[in-house]
Residue, then its C-alpha position, 0 to 999 in steps of 0.5 A: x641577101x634576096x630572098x628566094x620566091x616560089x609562086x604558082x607561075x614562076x620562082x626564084x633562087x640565086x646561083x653564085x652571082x646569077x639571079x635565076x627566075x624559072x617560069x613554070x606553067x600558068x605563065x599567062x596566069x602571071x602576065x594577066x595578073x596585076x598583083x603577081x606580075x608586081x612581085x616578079x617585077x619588084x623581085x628584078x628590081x631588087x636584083x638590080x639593086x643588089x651588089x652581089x647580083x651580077x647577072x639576071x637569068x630567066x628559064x622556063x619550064x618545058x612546054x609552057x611556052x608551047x602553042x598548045x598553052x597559047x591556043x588554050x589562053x586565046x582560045x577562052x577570051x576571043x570570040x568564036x569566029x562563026x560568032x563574030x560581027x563580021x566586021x574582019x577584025x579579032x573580037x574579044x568576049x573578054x576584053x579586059x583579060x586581054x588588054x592586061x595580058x597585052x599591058x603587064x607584058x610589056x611593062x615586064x619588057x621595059x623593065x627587063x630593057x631597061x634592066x642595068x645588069x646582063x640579062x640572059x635567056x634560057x628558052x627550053x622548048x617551043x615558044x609562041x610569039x609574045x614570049x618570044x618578043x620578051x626573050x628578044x629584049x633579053x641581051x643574050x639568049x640560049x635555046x634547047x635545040x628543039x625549040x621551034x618559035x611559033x608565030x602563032x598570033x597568024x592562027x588568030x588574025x592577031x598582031x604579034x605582040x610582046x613587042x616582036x616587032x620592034x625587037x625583030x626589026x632591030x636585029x635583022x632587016x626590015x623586010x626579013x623581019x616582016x616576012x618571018x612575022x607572016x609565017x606559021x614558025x621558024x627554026x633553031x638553025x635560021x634563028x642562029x644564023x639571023x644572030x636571034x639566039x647565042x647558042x643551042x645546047x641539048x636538054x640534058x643539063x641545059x640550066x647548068x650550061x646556061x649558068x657556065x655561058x653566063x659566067x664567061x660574061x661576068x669576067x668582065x668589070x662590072x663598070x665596062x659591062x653596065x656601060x656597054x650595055x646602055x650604049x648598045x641598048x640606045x636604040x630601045x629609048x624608042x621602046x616607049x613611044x613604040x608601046x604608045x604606037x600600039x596602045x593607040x592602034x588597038x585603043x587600049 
């Protein structure tokens, strides 16, 4: 059996054949930490590995995700503007929080991508662009009808990171893609209708709708589901050179 995990920036249980991960406040704690983001990932992958596991899950707590919590974190590495070298481009006091927040995300997406199982998000609430390039390399995704997703990079003249970019050019056109990267948020119903999100439920019971959804995915045969998915995900075998790509423009 997997046992359960309960950190300061997330926590584990199992529901049924579901492996459920909650994130909880401190998020960016947990994407600029070496040691922690290793336990998380240690964690999905001995999920994959367990035959009893049929599904992997990740919810959040509400608000975490918010550009409330975004601005805070951006706001305490970047230099002020007024402080600035004048050269146009971004500049960090401290570069090392943000180069480890830009490479422990994505190495948490190439696992999750390259994750055998069905993975599912739960996304409760606001949420701000990397995360919502994380939940986009998730299969299938159900949001609470509130949610707003928030480009909030704009605000910082930041390029959209988690990889959105290569994420949101897969689902829907390039041009769509590219103008909705370039505005402040869009909303639950045109992420519906674009097909980024499955469905929308209300707050009240939101986790136990989730995991009654997920269930309907796991009558399938655990062969014709895992085969499936590798064929489908084909295309992100690019993923790579994509972080490459990004690596090199920003020489991290």
């Amino acid at each position: 059996m997997i046992d359960n995990i309960k950190r300061n920036s997330f926590e584990s249980s199992i529901e049924d054949n579901i492996a459920v991960i909650t994130f909880k406040s401190g998020v960016f704690d947990l994407v600029t930490d070496i040691n922690e983001s290793n336990i998380l990932i240690d964690h999905i992958r001995e999920t994959e590995g367990t035959q009893e596991i049929k599904a992997l899950f990740f919810i959040n707590e509400t608000g975490i995700y918010s550009e409330e919590v975004y601005d805070e974190f951006i706001s305490g590495i970047m230099v002020p503007k007024d402080k600035t070298t004048g050269k146009g481009t971004p500049e960090f006091r401290k570069k090392d929080i943000r180069f480890r927040e830009i490479n422990i995300l994505n190495k948490l997406i190439k696992v999750i991508s390259e994750y055998r199982k069905l993975c599912f998000a739960g996304i409760c609430g606001d949420i701000v662009t990397p995360f919502i390039g994380a939940a986009l390399s998730m299969d299938i995704r159900f949001v609470t009808e509130d949610t707003r997703f928030i480009m909030a990079h704009n605000k910082y003249g930041l390029h959209p990171s988690g990889a959105l970019p290569f994420f949101l050019s897969q689902y829907i056109h390039h041009s769509r893609a590219l103008e909705i990267q370039f505005r402040s948020e869009f909303s639950v119903q045109e992420a519906l209708s674009l097909g980024l999100v499955n469905k929308a439920f209300p707050h009240e019971n939101f986790q136990q709708r989730c995991l009654h959804e997920i269930q309907h995915f796991l009558s399938c045969e655990s062969s014709t589901i895992g085969v499936t998915k590798r064929l489908t995900n084909y295309t992100r075998k690019a993923l790579s050179d994509y972080f490459l790509y990004e690596a090199t423009l920003l020489n991290l």
